[in-house]
PyMOL Python script that loads the backbone (N, CA, C, O; Angstrom):
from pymol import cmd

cmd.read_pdbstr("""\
ATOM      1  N   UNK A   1     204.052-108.387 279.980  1.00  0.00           N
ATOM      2  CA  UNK A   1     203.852-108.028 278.592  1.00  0.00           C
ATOM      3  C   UNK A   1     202.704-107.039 278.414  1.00  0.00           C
ATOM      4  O   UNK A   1     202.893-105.996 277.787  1.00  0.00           O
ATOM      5  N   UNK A   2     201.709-107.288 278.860  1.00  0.00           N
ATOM      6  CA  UNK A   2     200.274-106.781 279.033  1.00  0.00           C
ATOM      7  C   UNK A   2     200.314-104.937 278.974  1.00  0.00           C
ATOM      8  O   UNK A   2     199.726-104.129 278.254  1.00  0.00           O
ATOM      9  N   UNK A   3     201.314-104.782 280.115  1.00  0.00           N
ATOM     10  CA  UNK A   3     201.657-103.694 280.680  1.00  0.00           C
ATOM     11  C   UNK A   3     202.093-102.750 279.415  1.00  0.00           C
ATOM     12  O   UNK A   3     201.959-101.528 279.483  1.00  0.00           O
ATOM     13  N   UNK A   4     202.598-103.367 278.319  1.00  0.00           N
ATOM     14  CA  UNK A   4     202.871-101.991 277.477  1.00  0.00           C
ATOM     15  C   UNK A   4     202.055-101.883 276.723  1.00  0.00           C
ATOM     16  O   UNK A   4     202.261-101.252 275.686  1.00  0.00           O
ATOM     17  N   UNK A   5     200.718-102.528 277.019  1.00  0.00           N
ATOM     18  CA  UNK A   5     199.564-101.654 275.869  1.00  0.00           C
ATOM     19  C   UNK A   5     198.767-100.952 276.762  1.00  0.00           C
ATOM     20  O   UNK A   5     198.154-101.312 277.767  1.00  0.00           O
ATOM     21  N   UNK A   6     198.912 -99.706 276.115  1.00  0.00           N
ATOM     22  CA  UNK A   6     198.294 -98.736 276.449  1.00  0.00           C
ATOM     23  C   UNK A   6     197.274 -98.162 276.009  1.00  0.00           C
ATOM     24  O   UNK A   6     197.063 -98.325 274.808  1.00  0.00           O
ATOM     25  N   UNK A   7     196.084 -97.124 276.962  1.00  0.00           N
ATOM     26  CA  UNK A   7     194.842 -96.446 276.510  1.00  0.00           C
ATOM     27  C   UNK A   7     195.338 -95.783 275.279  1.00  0.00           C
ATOM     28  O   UNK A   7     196.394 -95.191 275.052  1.00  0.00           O
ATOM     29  N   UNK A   8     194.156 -96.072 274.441  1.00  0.00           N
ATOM     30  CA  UNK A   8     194.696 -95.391 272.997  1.00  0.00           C
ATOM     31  C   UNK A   8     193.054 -94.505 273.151  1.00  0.00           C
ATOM     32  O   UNK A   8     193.454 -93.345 273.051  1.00  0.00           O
ATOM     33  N   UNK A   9     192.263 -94.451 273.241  1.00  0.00           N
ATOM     34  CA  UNK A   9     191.378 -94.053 273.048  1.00  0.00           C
ATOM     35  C   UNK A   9     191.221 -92.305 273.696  1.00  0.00           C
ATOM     36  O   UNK A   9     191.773 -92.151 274.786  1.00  0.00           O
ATOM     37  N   UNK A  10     190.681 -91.326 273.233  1.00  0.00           N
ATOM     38  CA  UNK A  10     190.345 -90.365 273.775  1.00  0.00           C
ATOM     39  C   UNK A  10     191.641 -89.417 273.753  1.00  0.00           C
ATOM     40  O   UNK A  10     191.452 -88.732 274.758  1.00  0.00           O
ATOM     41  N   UNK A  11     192.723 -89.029 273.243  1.00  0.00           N
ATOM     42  CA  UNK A  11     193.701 -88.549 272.765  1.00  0.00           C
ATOM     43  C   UNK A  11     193.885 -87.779 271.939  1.00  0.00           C
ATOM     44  O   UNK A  11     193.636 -88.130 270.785  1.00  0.00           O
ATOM     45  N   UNK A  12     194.379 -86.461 272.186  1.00  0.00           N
ATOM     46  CA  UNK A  12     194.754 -85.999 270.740  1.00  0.00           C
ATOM     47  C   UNK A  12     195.741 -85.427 271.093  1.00  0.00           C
ATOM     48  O   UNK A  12     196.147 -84.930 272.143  1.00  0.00           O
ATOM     49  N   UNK A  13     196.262 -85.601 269.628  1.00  0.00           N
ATOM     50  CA  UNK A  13     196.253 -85.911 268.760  1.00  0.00           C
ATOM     51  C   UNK A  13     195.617 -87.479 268.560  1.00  0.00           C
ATOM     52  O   UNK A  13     196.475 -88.257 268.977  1.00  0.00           O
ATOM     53  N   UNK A  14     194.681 -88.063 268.178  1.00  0.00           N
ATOM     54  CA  UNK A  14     194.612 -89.455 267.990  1.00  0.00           C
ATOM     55  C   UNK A  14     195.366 -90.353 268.327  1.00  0.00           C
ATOM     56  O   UNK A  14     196.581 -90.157 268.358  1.00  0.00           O
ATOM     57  N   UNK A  15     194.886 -91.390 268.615  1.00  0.00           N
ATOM     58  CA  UNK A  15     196.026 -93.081 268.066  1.00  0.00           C
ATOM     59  C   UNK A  15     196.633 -92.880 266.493  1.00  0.00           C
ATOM     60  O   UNK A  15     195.992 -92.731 265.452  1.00  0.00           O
ATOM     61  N   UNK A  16     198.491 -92.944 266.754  1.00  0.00           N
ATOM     62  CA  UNK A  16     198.799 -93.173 265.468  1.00  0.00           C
ATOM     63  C   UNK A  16     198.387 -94.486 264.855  1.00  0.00           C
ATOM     64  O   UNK A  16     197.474 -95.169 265.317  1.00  0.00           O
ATOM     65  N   UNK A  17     199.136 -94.827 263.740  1.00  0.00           N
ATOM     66  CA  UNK A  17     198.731 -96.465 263.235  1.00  0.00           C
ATOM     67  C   UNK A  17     199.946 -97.074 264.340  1.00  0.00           C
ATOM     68  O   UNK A  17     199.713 -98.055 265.045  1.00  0.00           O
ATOM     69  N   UNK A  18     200.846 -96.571 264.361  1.00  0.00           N
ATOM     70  CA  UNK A  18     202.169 -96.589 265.031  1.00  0.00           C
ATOM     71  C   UNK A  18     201.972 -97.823 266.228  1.00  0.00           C
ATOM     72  O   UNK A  18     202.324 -98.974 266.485  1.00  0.00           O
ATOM     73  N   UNK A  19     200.938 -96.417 266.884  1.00  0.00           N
ATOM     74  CA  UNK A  19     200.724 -96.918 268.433  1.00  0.00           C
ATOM     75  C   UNK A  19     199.101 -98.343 268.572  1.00  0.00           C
ATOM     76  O   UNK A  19     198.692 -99.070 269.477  1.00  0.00           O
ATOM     77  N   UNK A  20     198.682 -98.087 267.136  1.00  0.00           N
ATOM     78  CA  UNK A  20     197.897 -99.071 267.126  1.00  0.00           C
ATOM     79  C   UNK A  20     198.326-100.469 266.921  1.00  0.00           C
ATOM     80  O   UNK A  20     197.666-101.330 267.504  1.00  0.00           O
ATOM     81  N   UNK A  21     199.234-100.803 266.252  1.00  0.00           N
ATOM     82  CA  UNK A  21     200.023-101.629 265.434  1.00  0.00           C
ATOM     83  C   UNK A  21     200.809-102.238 267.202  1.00  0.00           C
ATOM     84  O   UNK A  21     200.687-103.284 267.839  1.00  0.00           O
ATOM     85  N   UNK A  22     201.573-100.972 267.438  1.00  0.00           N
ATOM     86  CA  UNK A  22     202.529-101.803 268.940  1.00  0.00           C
ATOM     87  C   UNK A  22     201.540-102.581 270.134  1.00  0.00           C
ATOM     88  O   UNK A  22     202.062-103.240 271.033  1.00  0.00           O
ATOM     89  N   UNK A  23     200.470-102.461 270.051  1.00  0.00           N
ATOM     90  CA  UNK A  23     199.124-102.596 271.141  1.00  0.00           C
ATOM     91  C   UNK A  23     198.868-103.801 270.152  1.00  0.00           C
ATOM     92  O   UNK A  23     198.828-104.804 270.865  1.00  0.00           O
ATOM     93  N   UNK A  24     198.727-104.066 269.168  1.00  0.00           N
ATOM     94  CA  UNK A  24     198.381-105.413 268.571  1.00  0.00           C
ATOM     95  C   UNK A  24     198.994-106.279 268.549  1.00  0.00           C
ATOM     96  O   UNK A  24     198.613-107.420 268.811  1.00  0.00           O
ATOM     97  N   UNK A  25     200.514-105.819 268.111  1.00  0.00           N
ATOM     98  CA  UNK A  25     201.581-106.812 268.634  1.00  0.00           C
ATOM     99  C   UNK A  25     201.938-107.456 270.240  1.00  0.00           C
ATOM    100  O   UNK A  25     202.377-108.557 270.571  1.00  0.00           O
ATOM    101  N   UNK A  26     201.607-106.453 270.916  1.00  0.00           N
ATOM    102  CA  UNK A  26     201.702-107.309 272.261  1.00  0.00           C
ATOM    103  C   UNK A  26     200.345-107.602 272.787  1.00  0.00           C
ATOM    104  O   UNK A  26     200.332-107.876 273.987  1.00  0.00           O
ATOM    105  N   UNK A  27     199.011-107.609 272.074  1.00  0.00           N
ATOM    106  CA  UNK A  27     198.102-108.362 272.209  1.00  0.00           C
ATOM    107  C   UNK A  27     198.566-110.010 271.855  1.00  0.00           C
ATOM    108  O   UNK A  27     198.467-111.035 272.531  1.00  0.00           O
ATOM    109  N   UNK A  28     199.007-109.804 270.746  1.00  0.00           N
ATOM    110  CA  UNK A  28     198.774-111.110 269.976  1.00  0.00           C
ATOM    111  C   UNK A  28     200.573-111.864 270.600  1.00  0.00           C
ATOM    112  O   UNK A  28     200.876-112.954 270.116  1.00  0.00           O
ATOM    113  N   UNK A  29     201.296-111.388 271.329  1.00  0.00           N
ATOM    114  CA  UNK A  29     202.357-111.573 271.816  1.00  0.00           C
ATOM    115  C   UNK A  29     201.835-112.590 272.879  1.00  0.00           C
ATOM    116  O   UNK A  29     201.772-113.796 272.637  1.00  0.00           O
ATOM    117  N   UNK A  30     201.350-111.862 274.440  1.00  0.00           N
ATOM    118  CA  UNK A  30     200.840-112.335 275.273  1.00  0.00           C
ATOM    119  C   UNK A  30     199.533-113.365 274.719  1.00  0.00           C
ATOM    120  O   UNK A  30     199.485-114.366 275.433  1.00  0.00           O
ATOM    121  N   UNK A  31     198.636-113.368 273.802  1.00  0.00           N
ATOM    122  CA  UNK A  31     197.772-114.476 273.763  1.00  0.00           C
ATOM    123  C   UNK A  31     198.668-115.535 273.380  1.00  0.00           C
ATOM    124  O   UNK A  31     198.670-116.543 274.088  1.00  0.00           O
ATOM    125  N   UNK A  32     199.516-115.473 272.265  1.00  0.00           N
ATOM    126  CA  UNK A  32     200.088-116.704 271.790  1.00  0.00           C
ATOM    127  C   UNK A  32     201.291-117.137 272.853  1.00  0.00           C
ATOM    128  O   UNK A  32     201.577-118.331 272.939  1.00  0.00           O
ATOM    129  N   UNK A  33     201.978-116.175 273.646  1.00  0.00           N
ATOM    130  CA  UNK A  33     202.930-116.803 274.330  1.00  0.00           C
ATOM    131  C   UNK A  33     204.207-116.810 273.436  1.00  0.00           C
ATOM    132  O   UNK A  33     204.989-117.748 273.285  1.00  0.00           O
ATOM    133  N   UNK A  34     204.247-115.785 272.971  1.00  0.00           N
ATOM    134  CA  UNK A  34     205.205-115.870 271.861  1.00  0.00           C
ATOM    135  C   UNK A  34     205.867-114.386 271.498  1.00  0.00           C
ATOM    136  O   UNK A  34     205.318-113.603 270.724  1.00  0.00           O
ATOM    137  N   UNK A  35     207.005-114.143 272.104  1.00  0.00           N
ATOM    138  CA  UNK A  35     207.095-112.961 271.325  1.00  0.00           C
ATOM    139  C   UNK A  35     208.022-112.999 269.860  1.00  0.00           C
ATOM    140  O   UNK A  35     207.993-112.006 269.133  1.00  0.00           O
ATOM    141  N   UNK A  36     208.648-113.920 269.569  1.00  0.00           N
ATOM    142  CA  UNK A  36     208.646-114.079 268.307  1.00  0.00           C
ATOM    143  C   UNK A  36     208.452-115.658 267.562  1.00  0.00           C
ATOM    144  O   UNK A  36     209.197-116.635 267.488  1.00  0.00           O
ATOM    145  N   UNK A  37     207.402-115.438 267.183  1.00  0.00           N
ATOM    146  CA  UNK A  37     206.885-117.125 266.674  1.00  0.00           C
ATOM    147  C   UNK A  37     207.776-117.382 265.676  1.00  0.00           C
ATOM    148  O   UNK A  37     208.122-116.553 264.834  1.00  0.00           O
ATOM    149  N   UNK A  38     208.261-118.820 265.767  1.00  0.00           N
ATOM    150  CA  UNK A  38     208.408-119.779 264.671  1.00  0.00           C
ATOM    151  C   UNK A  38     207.933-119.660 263.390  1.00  0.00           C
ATOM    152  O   UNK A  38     206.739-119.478 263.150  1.00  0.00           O
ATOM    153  N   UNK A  39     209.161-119.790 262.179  1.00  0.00           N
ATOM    154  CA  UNK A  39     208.821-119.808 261.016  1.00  0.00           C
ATOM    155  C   UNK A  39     207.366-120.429 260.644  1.00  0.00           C
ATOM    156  O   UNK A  39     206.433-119.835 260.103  1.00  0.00           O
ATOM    157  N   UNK A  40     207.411-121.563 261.007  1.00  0.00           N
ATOM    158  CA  UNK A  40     206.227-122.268 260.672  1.00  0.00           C
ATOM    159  C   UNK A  40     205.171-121.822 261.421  1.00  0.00           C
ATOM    160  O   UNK A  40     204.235-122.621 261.459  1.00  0.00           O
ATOM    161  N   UNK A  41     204.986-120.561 262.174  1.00  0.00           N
ATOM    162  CA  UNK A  41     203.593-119.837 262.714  1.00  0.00           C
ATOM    163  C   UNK A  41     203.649-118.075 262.456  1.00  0.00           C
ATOM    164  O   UNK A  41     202.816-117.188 262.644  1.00  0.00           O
ATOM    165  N   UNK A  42     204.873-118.079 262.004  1.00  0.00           N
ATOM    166  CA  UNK A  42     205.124-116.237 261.487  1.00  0.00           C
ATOM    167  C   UNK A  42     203.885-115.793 260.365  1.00  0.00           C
ATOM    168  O   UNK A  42     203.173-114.800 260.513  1.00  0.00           O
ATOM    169  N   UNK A  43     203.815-116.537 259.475  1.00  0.00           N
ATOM    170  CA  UNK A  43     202.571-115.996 258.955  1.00  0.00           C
ATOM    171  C   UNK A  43     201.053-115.798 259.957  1.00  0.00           C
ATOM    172  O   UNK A  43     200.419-114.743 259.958  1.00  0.00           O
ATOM    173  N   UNK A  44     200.746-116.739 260.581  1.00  0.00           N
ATOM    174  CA  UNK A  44     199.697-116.342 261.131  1.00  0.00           C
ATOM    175  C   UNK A  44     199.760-115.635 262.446  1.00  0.00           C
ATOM    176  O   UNK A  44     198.860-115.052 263.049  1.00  0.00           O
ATOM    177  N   UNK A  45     200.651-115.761 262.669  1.00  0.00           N
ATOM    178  CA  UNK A  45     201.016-114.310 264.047  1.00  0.00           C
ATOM    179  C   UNK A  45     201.143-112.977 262.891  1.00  0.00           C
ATOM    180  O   UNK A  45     200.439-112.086 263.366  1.00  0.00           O
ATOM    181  N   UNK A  46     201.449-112.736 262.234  1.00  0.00           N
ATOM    182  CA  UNK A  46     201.920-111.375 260.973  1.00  0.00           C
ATOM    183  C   UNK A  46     200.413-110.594 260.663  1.00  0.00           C
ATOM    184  O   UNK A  46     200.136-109.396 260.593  1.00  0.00           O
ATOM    185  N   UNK A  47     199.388-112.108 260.478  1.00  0.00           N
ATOM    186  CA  UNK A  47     198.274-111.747 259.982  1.00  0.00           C
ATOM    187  C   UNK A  47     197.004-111.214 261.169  1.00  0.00           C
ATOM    188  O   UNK A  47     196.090-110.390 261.129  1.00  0.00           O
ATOM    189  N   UNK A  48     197.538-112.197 262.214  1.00  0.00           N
ATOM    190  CA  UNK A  48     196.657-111.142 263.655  1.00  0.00           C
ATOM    191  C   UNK A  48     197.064-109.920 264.197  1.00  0.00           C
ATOM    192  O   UNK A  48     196.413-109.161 264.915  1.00  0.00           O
ATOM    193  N   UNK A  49     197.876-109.839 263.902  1.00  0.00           N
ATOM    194  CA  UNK A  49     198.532-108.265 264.364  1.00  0.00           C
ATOM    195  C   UNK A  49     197.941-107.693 263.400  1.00  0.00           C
ATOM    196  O   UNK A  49     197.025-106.969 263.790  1.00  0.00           O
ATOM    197  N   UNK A  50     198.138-107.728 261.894  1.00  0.00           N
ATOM    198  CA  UNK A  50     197.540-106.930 260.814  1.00  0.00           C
ATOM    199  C   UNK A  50     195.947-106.876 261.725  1.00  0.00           C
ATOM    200  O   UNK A  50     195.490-105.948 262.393  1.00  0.00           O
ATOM    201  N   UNK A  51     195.370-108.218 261.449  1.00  0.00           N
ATOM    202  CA  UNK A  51     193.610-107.834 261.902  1.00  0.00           C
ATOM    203  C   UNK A  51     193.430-106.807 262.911  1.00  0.00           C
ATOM    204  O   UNK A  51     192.933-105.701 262.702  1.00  0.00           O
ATOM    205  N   UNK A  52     194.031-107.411 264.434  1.00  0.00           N
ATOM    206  CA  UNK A  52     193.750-106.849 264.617  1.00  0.00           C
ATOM    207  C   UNK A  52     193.928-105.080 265.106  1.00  0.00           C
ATOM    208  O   UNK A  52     193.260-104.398 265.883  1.00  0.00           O
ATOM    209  N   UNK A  53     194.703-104.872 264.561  1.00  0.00           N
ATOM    210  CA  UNK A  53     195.150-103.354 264.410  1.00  0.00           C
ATOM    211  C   UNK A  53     194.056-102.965 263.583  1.00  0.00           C
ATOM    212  O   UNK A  53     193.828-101.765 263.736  1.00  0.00           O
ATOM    213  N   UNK A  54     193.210-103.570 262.680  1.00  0.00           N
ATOM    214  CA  UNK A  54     192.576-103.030 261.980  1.00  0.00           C
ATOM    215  C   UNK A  54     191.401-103.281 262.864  1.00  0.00           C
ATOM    216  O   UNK A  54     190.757-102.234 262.798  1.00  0.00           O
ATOM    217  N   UNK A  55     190.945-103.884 263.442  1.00  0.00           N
ATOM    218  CA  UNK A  55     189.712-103.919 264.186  1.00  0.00           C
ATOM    219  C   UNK A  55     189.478-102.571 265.408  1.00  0.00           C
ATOM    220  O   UNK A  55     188.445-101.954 265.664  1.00  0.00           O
ATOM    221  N   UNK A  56     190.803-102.431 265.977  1.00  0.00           N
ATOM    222  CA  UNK A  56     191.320-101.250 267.180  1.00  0.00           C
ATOM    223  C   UNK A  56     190.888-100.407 266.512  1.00  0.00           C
ATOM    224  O   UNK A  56     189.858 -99.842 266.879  1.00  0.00           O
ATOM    225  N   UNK A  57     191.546-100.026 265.273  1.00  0.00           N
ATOM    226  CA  UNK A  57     191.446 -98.618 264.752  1.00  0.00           C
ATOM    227  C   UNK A  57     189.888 -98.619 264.365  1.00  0.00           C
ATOM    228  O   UNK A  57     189.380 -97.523 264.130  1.00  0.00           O
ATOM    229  N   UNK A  58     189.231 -99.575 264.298  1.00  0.00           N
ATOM    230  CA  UNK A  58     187.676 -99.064 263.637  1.00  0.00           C
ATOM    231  C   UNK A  58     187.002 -98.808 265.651  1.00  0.00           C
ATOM    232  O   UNK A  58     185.974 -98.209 265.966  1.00  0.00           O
ATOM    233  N   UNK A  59     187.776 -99.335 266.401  1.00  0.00           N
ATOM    234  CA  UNK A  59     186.837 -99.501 267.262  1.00  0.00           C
ATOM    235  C   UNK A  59     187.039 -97.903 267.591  1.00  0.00           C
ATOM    236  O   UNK A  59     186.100 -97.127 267.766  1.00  0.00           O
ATOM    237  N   UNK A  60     188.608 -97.503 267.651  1.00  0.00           N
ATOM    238  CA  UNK A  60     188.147 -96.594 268.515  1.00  0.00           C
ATOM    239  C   UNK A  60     188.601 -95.226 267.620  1.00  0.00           C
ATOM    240  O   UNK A  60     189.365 -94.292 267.866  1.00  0.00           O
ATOM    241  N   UNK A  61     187.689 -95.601 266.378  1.00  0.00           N
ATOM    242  CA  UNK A  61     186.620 -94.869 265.850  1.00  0.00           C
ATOM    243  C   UNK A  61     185.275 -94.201 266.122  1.00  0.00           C
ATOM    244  O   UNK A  61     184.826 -93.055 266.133  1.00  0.00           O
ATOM    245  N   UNK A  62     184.768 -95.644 266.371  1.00  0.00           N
ATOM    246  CA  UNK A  62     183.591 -95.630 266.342  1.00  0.00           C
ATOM    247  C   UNK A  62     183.108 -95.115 267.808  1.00  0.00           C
ATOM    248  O   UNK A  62     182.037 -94.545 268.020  1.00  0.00           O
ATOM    249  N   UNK A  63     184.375 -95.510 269.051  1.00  0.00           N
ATOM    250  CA  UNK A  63     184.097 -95.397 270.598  1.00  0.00           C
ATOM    251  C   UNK A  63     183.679 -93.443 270.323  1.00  0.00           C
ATOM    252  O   UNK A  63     184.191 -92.597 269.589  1.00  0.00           O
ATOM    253  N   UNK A  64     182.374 -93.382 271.464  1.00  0.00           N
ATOM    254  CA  UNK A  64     182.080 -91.999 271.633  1.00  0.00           C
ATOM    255  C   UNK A  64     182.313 -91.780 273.296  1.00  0.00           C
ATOM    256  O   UNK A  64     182.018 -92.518 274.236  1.00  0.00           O
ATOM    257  N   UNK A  65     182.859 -90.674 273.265  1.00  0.00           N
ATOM    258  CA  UNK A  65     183.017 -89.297 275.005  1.00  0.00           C
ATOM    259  C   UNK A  65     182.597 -88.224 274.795  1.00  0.00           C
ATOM    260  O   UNK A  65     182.635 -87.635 273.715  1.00  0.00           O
ATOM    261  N   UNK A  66     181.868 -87.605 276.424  1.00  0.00           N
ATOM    262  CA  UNK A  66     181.958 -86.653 276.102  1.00  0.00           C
ATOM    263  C   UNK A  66     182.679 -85.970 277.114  1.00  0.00           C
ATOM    264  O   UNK A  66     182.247 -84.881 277.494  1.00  0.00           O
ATOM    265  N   UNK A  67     183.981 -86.566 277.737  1.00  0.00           N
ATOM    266  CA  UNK A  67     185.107 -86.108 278.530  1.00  0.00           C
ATOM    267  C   UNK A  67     186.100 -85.797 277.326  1.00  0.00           C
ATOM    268  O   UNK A  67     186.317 -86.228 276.193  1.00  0.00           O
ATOM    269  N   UNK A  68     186.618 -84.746 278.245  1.00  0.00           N
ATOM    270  CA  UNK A  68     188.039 -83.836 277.220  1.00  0.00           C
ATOM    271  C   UNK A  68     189.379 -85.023 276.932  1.00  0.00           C
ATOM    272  O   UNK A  68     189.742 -86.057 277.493  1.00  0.00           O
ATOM    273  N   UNK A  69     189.780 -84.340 275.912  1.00  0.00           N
ATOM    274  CA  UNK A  69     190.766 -85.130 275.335  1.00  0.00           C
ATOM    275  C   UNK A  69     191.689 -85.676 276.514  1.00  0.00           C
ATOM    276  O   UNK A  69     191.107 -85.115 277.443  1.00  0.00           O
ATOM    277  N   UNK A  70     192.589 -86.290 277.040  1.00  0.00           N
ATOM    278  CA  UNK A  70     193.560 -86.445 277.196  1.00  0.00           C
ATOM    279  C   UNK A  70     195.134 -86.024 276.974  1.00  0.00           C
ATOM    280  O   UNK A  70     195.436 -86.274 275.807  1.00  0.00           O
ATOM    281  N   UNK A  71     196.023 -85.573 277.568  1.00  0.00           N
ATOM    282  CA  UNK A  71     197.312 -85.091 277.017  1.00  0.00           C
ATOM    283  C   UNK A  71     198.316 -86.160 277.628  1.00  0.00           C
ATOM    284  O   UNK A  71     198.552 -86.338 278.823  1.00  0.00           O
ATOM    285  N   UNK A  72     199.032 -87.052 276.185  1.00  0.00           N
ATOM    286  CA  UNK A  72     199.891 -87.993 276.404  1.00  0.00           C
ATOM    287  C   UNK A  72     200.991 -87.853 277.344  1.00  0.00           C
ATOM    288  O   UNK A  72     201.435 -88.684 278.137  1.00  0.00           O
ATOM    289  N   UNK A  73     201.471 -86.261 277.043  1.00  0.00           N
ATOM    290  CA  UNK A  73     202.772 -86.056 278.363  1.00  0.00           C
ATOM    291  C   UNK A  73     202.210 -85.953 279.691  1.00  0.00           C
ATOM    292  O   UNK A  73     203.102 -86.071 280.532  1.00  0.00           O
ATOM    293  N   UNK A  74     200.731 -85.725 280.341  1.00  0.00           N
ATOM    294  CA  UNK A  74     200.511 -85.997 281.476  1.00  0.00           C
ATOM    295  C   UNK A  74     200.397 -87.429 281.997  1.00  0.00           C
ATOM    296  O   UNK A  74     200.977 -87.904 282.973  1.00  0.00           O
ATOM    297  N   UNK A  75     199.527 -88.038 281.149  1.00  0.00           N
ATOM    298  CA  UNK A  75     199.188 -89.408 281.427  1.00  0.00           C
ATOM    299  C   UNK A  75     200.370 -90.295 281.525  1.00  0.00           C
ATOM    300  O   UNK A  75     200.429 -91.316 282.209  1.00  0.00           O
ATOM    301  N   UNK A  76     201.508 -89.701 280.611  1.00  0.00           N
ATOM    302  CA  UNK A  76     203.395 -90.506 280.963  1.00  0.00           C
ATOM    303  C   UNK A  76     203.466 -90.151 281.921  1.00  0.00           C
ATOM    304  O   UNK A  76     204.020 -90.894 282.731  1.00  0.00           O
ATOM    305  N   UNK A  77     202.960 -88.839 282.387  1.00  0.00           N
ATOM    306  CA  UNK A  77     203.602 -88.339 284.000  1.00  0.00           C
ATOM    307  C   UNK A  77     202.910 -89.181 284.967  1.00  0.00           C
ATOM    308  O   UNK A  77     203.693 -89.866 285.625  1.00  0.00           O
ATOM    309  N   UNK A  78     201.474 -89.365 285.298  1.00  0.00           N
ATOM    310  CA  UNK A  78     200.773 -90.293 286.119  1.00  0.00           C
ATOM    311  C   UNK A  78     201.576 -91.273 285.840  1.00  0.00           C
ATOM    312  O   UNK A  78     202.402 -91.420 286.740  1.00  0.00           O
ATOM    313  N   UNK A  79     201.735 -92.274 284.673  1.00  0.00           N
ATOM    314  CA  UNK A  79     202.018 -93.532 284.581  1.00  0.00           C
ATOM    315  C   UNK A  79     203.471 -94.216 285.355  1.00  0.00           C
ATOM    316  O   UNK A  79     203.714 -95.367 285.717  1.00  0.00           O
ATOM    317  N   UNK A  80     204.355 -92.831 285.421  1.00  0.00           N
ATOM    318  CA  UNK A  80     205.776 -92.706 285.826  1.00  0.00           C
ATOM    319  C   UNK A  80     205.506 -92.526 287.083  1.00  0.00           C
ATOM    320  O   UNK A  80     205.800 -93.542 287.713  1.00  0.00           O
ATOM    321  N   UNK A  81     204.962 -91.471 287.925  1.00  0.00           N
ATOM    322  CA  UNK A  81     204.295 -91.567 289.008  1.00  0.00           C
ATOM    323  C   UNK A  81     204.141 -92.910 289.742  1.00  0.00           C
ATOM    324  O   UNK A  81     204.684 -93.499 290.677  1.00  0.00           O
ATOM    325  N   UNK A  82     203.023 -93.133 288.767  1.00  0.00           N
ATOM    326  CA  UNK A  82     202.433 -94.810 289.463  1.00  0.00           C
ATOM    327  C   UNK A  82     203.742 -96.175 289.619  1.00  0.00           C
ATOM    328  O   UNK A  82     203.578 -97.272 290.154  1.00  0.00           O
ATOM    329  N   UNK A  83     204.558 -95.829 289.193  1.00  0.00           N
ATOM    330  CA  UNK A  83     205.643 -96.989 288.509  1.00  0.00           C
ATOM    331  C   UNK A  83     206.548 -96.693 289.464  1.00  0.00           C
ATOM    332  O   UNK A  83     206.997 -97.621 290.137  1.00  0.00           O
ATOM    333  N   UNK A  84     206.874 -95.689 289.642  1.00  0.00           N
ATOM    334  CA  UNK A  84     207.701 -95.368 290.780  1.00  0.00           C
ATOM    335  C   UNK A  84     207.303 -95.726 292.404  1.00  0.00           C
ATOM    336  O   UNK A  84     208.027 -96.230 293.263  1.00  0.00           O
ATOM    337  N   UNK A  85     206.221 -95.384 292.480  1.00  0.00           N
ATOM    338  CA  UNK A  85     205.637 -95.946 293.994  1.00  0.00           C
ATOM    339  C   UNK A  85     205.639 -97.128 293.933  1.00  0.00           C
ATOM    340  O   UNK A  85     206.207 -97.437 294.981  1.00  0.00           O
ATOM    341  N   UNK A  86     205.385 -98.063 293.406  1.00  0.00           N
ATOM    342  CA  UNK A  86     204.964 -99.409 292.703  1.00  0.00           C
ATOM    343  C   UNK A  86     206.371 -99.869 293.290  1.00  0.00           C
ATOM    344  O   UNK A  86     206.654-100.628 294.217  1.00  0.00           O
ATOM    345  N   UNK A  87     207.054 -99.216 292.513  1.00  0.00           N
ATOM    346  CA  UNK A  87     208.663-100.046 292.554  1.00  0.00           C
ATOM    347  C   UNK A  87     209.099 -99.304 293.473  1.00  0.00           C
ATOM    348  O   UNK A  87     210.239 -99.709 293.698  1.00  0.00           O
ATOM    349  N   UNK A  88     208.876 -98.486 294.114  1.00  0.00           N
ATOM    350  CA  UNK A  88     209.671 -98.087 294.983  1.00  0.00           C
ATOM    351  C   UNK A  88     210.431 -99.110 296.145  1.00  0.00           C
ATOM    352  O   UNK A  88     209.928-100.075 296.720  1.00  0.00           O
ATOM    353  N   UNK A  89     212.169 -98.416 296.316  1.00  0.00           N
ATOM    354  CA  UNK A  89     213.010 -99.651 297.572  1.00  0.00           C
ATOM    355  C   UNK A  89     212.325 -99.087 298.858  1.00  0.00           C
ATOM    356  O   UNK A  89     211.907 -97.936 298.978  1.00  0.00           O
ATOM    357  N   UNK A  90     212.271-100.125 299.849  1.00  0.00           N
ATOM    358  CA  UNK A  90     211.884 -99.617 301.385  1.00  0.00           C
ATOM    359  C   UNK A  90     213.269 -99.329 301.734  1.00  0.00           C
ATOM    360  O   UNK A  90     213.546 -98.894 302.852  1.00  0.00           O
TER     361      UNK A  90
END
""", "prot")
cmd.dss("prot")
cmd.show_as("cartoon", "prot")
cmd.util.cbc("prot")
cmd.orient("prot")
């Protein structure tokens, strides 16, 4: 699960809310063990994803670099790279 949240920080174009929001959901996925909770816990799984998407986005606000942006289609390329050796058949 872990695996699809990704560096949001240092990017530009920025973190959308988009990509902040999908990184909260599978935060709060993998802590609870849940990827879709029970009626009787949907509200408070609904409401940690809200938080914390809102906490991400102030953080990495506030996070300072002074390394160059990042470009998302390279870092897919490393990441595809890496995934491929990883999995690679003998």
């Amino acid at each position: 699960m872990c695996r699809n949240i990704h560096q949001l920080h240092n990017f530009e174009p920025e973190a959308t809310d988009d990509e902040v929001h999908a990184a909260a959901l599978q935060f709060v996925r993998k802590v609870s063990g849940s990827t879709r909770p029970s009626k009787a816990n949907a509200e408070a799984f609904d409401r940690a994803v809200v938080e914390i998407a809102h906490v991400t986005r102030h953080l990495l606000e506030d996070l300072v670099t002074t390394a160059p942006p990042k470009d998302r289609e390279v870092e897919a390329a490393k990441a595809k790279e890496r995934s491929a050796k990883r999995f690679a058949t003998a």
